[in-house]
C-alpha positions in Angstrom: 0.0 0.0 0.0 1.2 3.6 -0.6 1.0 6.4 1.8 -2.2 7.6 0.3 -3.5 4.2 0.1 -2.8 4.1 4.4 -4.5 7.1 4.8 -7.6 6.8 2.8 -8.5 3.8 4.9 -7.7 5.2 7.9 -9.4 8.1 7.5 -12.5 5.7 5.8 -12.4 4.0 9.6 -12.8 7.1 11.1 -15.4 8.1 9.2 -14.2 11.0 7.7 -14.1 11.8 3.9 -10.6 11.0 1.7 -11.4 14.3 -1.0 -8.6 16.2 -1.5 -9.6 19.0 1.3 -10.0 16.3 4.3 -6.3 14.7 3.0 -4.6 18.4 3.3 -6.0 18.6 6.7 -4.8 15.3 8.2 -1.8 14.4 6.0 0.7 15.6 8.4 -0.6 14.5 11.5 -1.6 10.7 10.4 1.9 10.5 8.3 3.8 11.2 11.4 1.5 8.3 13.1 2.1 6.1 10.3 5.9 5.9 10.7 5.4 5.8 14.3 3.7 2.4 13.3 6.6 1.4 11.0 9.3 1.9 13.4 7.3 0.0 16.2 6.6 -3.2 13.7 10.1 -2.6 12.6 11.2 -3.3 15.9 9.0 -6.0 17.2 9.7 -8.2 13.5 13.6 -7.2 13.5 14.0 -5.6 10.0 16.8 -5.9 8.4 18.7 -4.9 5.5 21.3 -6.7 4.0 24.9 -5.0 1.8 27.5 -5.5 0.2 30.7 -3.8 2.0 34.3 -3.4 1.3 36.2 -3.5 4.0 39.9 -1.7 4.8 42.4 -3.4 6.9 39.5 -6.2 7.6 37.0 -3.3 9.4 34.0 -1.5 8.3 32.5 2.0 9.0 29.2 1.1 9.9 28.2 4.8 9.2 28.9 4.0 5.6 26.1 1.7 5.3 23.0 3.4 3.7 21.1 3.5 6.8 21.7 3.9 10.4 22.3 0.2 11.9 20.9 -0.7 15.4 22.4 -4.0 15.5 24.8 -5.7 13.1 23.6 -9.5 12.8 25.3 -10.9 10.4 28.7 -10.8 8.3 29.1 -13.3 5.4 33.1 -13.5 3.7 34.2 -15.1 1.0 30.8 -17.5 0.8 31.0 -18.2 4.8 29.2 -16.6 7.6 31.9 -15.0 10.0 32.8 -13.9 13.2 32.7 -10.0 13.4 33.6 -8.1 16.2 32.2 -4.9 16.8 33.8 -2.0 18.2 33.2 1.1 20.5 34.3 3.6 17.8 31.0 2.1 15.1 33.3 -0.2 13.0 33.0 -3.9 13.1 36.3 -5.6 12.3 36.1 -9.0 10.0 38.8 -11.5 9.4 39.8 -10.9 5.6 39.7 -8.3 3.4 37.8 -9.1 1.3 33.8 -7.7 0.1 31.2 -8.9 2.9 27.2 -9.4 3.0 26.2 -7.8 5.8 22.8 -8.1 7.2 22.1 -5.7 9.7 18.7 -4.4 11.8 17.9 -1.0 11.4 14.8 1.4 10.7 12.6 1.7 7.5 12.6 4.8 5.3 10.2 7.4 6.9 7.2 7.6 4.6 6.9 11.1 3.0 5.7 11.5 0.2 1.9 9.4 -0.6 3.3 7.6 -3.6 5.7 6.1 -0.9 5.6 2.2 -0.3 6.5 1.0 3.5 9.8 -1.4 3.2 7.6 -3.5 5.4 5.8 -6.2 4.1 2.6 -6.1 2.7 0.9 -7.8 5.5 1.9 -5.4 7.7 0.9 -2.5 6.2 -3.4 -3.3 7.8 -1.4 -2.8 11.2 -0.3 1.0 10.1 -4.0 1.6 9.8 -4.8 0.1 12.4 -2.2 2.2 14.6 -3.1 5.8 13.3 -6.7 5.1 13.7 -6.2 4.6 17.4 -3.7 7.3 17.6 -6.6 9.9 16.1 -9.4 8.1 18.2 -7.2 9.1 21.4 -6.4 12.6 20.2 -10.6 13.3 19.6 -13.3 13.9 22.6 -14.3 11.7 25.3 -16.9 10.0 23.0 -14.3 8.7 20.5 -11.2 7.8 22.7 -13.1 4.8 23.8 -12.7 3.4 20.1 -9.1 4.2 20.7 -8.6 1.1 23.4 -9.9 -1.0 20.5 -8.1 -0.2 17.7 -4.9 -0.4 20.3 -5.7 -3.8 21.5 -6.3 -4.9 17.8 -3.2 -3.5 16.8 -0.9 -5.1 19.8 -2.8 -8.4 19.1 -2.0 -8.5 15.2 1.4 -7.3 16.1 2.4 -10.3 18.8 1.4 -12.6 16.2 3.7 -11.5 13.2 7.2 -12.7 15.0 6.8 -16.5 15.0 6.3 -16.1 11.1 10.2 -14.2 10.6 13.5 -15.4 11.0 15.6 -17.9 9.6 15.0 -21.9 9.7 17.7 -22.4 12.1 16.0 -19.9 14.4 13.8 -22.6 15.1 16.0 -25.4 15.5 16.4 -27.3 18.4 19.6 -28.4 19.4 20.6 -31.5 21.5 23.6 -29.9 23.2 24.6 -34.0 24.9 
């Protein structure tokens, strides 16, 4: 879904038009509340973004990577997932030299403009509306922050179950450690 796309139905849940006019009014607000959601799904699923780097001396800047890691999880080398160290100073040092894949959590591009797609995926994007519908319920009269409790409790409820669904296979492995 597109920006626009989020809030048309959001707005269509709160009962308010989607003309042009009622869009000027509300873009602002409900776009700030939308990447609210993002960044909160973001961090309950783990996104993660994974690039190509080239390291010197065997460490990279992680301030070079396109987007601002939280959390480096992964360093592949010469076909091989390696050991990386990371260091107080933002680089994380590998063993060769040579190009890595590095997978790394971090946040999704702010929506802006309302031709802009959420990285998340699609499935997620029902939770978005979901979120800035509660957030406007809460911000209205006594009458309407009522609905705001159940849009929340929706929205928390869809959320818990998304994370069994990501991760990798071995994430789910069980090991017999005798």
């Amino acid at each position: 879904m597109t920006l626009n796309d989020i809030l048309v139905s959001a707005l269509a849940q709160l009962d308010r038009g989607h003309d042009a006019q009622t869009m000027d009014i509300f873009r602002s607000r409900l776009t700030d509340f939308a990447n609210d959601a993002q960044s909160d799904i973001a961090r309950a699923i783990g996104f993660t973004r994974t690039e190509t780097v080239h390291p010197t001396n065997g460490l990279v800047d992680i301030s070079d990577l396109t987007r601002d890691c939280i959390k480096v999880a992964k360093a592949v080398q010469l076909g091989h997932e390696v050991r990386f160290m990371c260091g107080d100073t933002g680089v994380i040092a590998l063993p060769y030299n040579d190009p890595a894949v590095v997978t790394y959590r971090c946040e999704p591009k702010p929506l802006s403009s309302p031709t802009d797609v959420s990285e998340l995926p699609a499935h997620t994007h029902g939770l978005i509306v979901d979120y800035i519908v509660a957030r406007e319920r809460m911000a209205g009269d006594v009458s309407t922050q009522g609905g705001a409790n159940i849009y929340l409790s929706m929205y928390e409820a869809k959320k818990a179950k998304l994370r069994p669904h990501f991760g990798a296979q071995e994430t789910y492995a069980i090991f017999n450690r005798y």
